[in-house]
C-alpha positions in Angstrom: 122.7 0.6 15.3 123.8 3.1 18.2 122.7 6.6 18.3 124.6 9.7 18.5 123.9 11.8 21.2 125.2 15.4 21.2 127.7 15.8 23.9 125.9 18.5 26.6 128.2 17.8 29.6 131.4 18.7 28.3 129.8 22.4 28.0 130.1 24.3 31.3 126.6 26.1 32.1 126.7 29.1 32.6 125.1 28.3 36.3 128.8 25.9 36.5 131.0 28.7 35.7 130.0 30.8 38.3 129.4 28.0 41.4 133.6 27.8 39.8 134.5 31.1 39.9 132.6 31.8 43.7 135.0 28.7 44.6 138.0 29.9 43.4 137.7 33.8 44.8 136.4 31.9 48.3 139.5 29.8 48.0 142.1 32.9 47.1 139.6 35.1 50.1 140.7 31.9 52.7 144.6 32.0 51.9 144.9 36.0 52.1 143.3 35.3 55.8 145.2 32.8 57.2 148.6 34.6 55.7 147.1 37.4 57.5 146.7 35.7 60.8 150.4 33.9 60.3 152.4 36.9 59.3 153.5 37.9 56.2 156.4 38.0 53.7 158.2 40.5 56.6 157.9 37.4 59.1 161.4 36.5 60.2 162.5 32.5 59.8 164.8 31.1 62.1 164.5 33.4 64.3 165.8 31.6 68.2 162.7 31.6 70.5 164.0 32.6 73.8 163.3 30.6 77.0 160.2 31.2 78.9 160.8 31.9 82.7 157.7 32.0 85.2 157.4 34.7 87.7 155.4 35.7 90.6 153.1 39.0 91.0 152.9 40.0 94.2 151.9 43.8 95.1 152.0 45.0 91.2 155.8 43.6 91.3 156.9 40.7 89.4 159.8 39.0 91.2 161.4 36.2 89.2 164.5 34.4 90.9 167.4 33.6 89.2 169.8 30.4 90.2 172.6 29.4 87.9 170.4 27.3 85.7 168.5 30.5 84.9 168.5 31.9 81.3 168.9 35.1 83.2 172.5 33.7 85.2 174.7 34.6 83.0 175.2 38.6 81.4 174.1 38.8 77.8 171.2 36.1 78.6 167.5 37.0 78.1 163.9 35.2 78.7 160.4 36.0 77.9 159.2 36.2 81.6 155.4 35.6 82.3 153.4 36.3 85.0 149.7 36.0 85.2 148.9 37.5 82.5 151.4 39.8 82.2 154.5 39.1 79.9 158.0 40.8 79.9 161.4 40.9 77.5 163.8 40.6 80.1 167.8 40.9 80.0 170.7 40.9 81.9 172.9 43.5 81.1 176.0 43.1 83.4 176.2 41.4 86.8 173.6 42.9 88.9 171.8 44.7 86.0 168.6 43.9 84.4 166.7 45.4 81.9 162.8 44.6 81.5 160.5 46.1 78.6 157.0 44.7 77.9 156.5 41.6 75.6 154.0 43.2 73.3 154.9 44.5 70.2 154.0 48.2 69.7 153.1 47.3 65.8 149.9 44.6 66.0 150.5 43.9 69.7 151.8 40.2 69.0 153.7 38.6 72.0 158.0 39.2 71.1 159.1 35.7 71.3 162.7 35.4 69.3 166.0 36.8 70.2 168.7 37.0 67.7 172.1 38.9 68.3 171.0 40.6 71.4 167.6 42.2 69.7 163.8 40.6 70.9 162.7 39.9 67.3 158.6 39.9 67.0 157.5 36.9 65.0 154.4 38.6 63.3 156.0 41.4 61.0 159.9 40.8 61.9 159.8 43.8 64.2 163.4 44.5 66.0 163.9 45.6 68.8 167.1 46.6 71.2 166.8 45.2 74.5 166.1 48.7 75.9 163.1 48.1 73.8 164.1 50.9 71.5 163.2 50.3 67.7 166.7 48.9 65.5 164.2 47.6 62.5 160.4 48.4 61.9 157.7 48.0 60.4 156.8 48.9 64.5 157.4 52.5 65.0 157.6 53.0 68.9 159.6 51.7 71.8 158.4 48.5 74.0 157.3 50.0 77.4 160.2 50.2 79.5 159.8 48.8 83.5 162.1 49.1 86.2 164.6 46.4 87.9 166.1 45.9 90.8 168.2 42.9 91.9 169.0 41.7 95.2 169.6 38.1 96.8 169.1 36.4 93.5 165.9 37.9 92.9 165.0 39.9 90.2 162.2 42.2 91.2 160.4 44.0 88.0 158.0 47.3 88.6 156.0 49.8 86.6 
């Protein structure tokens, strides 16, 4: 004859309920952080990443040079332009005509890496911004830092 044994394991302690609740609010905790560190429901998708072009500081100027395979050949083209350390949101806005405004994001101060119908796009928050570096679309509220240009013998030369 077998014996009937009360079933005790189906019954969630009270000790079990809370080691599952601590799991669950550590679990929801983790998600919020990483969508944090990713962006957010604001972050643009699809969003071109424009070409990365390397240039040269020398003096506290950054000279980048620009052949026909360039990004920067052709007017209308743009390229996120790095040079140690230092990263710009450069344009060329007609034949001997560049503009150059820092790659940084006035909002969180995430590097501007996409460029949709001529406007640096910041992949963080969805930031816009014209390439003057004016603000078209926020949440950012201030203008990328503005640098000037100068363009001779195929070499773009970029100063503060």
């Amino acid at each position: 004859m077998s014996e009937t044994r009360p079933v005790v394991d189906a019954i969630p302690t009270r000790r079990d309920f809370c080691v599952r609740t601590c799991q669950a609010l550590s679990a929801l905790t983790a998600s919020s952080w990483l969508a944090a560190c990713g962006g957010g429901p604001t972050s643009p998708s699809n969003v071109p990443a424009l070409p990365t072009v390397a240039g040269t500081l020398t003096n506290g100027a950054v000279t980048v040079t620009i052949d026909a395979a360039s990004p920067l050949a052709a007017t209308g083209g743009a390229a996120l332009v790095q040079a140690s350390g230092s990263s710009f949101l450069v344009s060329r806005t007609g034949q001997d005509t560049f503009s150059a405004v820092t790659a940084i994001c006035t909002h969180e101060g995430c590097t501007v890496t996409g460029f949709d119908n001529q406007r640096y796009v910041c992949p963080c928050h969805g930031s816009q911004f014209s390439t003057s570096g004016a603000v078209v679309q926020g949440p950012a509220s201030s203008p990328l830092r503005q640098f000037t240009t100068r363009f001779a013998n195929n070499v773009l030369t970029i100063t503060s």
